[in-house]
NUDOTOR-518988 format. One record per atom (N, C-alpha, C): residue in one letter; x, y, z. Coordinates in steps of 0.001 Angstrom, whole numbers, plus 500000, padded with zeros to 6 digits. Each point is the difference from the previous one (the first is absolute). Layout:
REM residues N
AXYZ...
REM end
This chain:
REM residues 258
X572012351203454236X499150500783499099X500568499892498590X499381499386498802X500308499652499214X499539501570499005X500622500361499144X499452501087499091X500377499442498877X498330500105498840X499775499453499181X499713500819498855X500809500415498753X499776500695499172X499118499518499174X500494499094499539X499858498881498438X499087498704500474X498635499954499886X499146498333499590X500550499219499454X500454500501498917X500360498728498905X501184499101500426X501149500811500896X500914499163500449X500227500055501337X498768499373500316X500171499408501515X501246499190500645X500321500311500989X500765498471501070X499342499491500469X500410498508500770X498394499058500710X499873500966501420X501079501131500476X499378500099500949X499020501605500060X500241500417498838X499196501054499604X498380499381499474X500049499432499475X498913498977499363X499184499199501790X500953499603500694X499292499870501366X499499501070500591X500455501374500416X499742501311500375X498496500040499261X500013500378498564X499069500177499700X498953499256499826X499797498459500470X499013499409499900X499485500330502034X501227499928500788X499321500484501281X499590501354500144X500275501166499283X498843501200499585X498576499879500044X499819499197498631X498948499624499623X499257499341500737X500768499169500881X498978498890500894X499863501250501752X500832501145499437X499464501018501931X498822500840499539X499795500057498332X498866501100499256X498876499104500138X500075498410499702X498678499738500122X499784499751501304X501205499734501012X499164499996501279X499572501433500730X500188501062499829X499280501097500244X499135500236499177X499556499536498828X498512500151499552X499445498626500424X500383498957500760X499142499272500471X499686500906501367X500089500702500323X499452500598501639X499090500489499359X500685501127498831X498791500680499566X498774499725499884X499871498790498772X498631498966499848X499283499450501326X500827499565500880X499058499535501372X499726501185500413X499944501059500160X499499501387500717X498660500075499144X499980500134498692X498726500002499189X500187501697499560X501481500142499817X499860501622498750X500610499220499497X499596501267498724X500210500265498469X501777499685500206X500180499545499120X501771499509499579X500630501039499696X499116500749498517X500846501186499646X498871501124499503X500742501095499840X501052500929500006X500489499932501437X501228500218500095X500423499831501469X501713500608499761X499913500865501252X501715501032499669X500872498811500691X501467500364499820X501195499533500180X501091501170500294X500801499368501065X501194500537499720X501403499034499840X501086500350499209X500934499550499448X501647500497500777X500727499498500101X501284500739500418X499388501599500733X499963501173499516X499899501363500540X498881500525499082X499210499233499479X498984500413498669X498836499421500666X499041501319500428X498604499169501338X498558500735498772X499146499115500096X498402500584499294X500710499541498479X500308498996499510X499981499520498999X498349499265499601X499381500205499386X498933499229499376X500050499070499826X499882498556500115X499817498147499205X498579499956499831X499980499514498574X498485499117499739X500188498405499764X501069500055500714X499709497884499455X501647499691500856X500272498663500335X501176499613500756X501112500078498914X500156500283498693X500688499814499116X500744501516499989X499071501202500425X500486500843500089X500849500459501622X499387499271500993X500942499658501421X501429499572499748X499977498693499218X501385499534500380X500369501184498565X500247500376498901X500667501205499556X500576500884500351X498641500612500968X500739501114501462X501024498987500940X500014499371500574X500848498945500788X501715499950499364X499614499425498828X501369499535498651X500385501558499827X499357500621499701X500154502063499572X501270500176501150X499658499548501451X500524500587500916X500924498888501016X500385499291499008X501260498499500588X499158499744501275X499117500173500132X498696499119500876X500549500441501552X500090501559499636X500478500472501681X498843500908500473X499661499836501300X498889500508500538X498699500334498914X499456498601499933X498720499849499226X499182499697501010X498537501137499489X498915500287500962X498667499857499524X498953499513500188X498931500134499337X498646500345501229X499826500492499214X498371500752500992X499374499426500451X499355499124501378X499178499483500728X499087499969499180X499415501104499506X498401500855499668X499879500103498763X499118500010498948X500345500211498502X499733501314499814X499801500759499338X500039501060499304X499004500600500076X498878500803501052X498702499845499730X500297501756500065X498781500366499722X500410501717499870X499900500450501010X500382501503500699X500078500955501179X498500499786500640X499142499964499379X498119499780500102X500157499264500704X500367498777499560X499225498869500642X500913499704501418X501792500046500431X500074500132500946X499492501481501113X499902500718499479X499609501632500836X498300499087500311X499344499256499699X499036499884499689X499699498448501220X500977499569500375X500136498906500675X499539498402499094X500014499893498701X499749499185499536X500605498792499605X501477500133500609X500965499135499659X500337498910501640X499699499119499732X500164499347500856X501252499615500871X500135500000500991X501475499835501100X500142498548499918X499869498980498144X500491498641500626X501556499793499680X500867500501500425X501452499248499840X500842501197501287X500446499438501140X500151500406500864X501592499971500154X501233500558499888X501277500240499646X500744500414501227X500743499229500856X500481500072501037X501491499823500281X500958501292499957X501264499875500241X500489500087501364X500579498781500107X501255499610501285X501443500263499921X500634501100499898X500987500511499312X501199499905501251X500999499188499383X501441500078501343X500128501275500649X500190501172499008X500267501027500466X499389500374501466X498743499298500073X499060500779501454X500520499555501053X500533498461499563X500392499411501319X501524500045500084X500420501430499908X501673500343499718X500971498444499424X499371499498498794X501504498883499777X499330499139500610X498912499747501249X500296498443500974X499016499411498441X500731498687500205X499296499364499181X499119499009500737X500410499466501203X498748499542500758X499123500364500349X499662501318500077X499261500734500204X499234500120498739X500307500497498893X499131499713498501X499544498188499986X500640499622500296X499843498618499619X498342499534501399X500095500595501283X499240499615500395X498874500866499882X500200501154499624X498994500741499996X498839499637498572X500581499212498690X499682499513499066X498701498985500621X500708498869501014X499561499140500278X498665500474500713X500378500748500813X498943500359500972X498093500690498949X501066500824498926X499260500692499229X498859498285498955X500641499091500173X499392499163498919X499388498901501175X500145499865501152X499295499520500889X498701500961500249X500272500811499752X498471500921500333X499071500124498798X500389499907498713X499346500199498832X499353498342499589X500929499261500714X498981498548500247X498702499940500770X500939500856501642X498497499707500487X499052500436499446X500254501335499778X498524500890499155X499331499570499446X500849499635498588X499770499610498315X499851498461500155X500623499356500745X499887498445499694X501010499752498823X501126500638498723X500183499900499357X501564500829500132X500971499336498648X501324500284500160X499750501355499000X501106501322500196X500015500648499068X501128499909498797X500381500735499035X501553499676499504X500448500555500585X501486499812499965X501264500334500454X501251500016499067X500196501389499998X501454500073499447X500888500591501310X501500499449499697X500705500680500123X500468500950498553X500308501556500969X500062500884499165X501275500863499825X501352499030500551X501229500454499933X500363500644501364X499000500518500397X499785501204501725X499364499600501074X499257498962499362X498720499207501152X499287499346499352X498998499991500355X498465499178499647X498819500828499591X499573499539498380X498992500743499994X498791498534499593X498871500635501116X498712499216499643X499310500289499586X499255499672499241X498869500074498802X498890499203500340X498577500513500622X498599499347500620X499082500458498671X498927498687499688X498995500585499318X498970500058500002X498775500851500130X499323500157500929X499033499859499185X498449498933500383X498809500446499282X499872500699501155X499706501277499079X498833501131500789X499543500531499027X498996501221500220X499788500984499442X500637501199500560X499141500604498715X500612501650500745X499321500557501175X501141500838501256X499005499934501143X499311501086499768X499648500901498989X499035501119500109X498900499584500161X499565498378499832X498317499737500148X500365499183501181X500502500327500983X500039499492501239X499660501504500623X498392500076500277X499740501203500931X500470500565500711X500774499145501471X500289500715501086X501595500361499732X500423499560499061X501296499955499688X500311501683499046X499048500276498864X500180500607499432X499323501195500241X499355500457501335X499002500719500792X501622500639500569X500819499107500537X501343500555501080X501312500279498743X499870499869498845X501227500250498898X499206500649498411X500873500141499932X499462500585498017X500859498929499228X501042499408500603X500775499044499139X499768498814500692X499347498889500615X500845498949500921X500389499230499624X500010500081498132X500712498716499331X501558500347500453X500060500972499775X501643500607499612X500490500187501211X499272500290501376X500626499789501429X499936498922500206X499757498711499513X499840498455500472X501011499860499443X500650500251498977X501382499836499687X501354500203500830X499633501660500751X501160500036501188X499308499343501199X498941499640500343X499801499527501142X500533498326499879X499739499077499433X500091498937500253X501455499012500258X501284500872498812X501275499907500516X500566499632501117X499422501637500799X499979500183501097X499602499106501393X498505499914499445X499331498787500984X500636498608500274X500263499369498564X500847498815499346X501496499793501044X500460501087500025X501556499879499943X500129500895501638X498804500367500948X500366500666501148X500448501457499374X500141500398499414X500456501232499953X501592500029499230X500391498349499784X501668500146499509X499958499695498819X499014500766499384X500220499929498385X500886501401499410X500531499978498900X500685501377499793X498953501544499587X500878500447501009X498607501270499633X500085500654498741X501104499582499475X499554500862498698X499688499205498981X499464499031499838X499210499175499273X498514500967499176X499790499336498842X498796500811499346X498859499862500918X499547501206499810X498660500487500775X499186500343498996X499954499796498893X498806500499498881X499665498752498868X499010500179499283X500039498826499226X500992500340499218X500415501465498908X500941499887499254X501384499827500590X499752500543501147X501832499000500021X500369498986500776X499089498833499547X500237498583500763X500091499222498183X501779499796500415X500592499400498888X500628499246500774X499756498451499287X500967498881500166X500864499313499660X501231499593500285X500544499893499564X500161498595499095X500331499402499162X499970498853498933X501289499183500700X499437498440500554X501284499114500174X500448500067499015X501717499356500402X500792500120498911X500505500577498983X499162501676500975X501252500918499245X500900500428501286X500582501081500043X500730500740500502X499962501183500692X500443500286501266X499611500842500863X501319501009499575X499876501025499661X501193500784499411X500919500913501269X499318499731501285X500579500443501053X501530498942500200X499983498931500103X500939499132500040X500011499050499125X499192499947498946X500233499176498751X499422498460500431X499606500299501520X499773498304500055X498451499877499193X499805498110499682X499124499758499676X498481500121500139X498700500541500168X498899499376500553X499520498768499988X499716499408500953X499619498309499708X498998499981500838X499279498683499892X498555499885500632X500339498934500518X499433500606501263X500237498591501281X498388499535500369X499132500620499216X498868499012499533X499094500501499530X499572499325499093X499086500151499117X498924499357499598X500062499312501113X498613499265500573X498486500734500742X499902500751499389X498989501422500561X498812499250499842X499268500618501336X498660499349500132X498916501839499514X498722500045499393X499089500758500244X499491500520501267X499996500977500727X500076500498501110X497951500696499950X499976499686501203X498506500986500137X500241500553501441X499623501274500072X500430500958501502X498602499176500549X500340500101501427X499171499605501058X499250501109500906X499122499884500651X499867500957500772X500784500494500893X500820499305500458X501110500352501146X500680501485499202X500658499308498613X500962501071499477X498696501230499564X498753499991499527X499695500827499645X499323501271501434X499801499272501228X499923500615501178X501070500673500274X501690499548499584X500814500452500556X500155501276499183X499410500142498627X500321501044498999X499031500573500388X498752499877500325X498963501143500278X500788501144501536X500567499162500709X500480500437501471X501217501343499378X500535499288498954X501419501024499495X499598501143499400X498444499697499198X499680501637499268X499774500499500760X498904500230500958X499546499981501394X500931500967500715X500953499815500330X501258500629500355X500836500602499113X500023499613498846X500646501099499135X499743501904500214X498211500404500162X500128501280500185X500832500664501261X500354498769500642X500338500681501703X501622499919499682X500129499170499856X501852499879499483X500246501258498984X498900500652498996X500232500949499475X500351501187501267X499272499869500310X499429501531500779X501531500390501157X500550498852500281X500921500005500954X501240500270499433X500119499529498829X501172499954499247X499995501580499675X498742500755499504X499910501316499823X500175501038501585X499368499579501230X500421500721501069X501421499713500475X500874498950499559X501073499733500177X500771501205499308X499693499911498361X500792500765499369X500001501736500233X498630500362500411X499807501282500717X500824500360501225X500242498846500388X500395500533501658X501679500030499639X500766499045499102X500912500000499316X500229501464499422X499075500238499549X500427501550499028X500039500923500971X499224500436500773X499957500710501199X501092500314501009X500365498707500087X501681500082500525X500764500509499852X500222499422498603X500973500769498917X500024501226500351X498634500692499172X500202501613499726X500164500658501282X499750499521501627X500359500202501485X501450499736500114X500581498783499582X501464500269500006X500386500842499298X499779499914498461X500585501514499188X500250501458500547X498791500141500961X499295501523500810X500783500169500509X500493498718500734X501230500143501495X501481501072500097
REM end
């Protein structure tokens, strides 16, 4: 991790750093552009500094250089107001999927095959590769999706008030069997990605892209059957999780009595 005060008196390997910055900013606004949103206004976060504003990539790598280019994040989604997502108008195309060591305690064969397994299935689906970084912890993939927004998908938006924003936690999931990290973003505002070639500030290691050969993705009926089946069941998984927690409390205040 190189920390860079001064432009004017670069070293060649500070002067390298910062030309591979520049080349991880335009490849995350190349996802952007194949999805078909708006570029900018679009938030960031920097080192420990999250909901920063950018209107142009000039102001990205600033925040990046601002913060010796440690845990730099930029928003899947651009900037659209509370309306229009409360409103379902923002479309679910960039699909953000973490494979994190931690799940698979340390095995690294286990991340390593579970990666594989996860990008053998997004072939069959998609027909198409997604990116890939490593992200210092694991693997994060990046899919881009023509769709629309699913609120004008009838039967879809008849069973949700959001199903853009639940197609976001559902598909991870679907993708990866269930061994994606659960605490991965579940909302459009907090699906931030991270920029190759900066720095993961957990262990300082690098982000790098193990490909960036991304194909345009279109959901199939298979995956969109499998998401109608998950809202579908969402009210019942509610309802249980709530007689669970009743019968839980009940206990309690019966042991307390005792």
């Amino acid at each position: 991790m190189l920390q860079i005060s001064n432009l004017d008196n670069l070293t060649p390997a500070q002067e390298i750093q910062i030309k591979k910055v520049k080349q991880g900013i335009d490849f995350i606004f190349s996802l952007f552009e194949a999805s078909g949103q708006p570029l900018f206004p679009r938030r960031m976060a920097a080192g420990p500094i999250f909901g920063i504003t950018v209107e142009n990539k000039e102001q990205v790598f600033y925040q990046c250089l601002k913060n010796d280019f440690v845990d730099c994040r930029i928003n899947a989604y651009y900037e659209a107001t509370d309306s229009d997502f409360k409103a379902g108008l923002v479309a679910p195309s960039i699909i953000f999927t973490d494979i994190d060591l931690l799940s698979f305690r340390g095995n690294e064969k286990r991340l390593e095959q579970a990666l594989q397994d996860t990008l053998t299935k997004i072939e069959g689906i998609f027909h198409v590769n997604p990116a890939v970084l490593h992200s210092g912890n694991g693997y994060h993939i990046y899919l881009v999706l023509n769709i629309r927004p699913l609120k004008y998908v009838k039967e879809l938006a008849d069973k949700c008030k959001e199903p853009s924003e639940q197609f976001l936690r559902f598909v991870p999931n679907f993708l990866t069997d269930q061994k994606c990290d659960p605490k991965q973003p579940a909302s459009f505002k907090s699906y931030h990605l991270r920029i190759p070639n900066t720095f993961n500030g957990k262990n300082n290691a690098q982000v790098t892209l193990v490909n960036s050969n991304f194909g345009l993705a279109i959901p199939d009926k298979i995956l969109l059957t499998e998401f109608n089946l998950y809202l579908a069941q969402l009210p019942r998984d509610k309802q249980r999780k709530k007689k669970y927690s009743k019968k839980v409390q009940y206990l309690g205040s019966k042991w307390g009595n005792s």
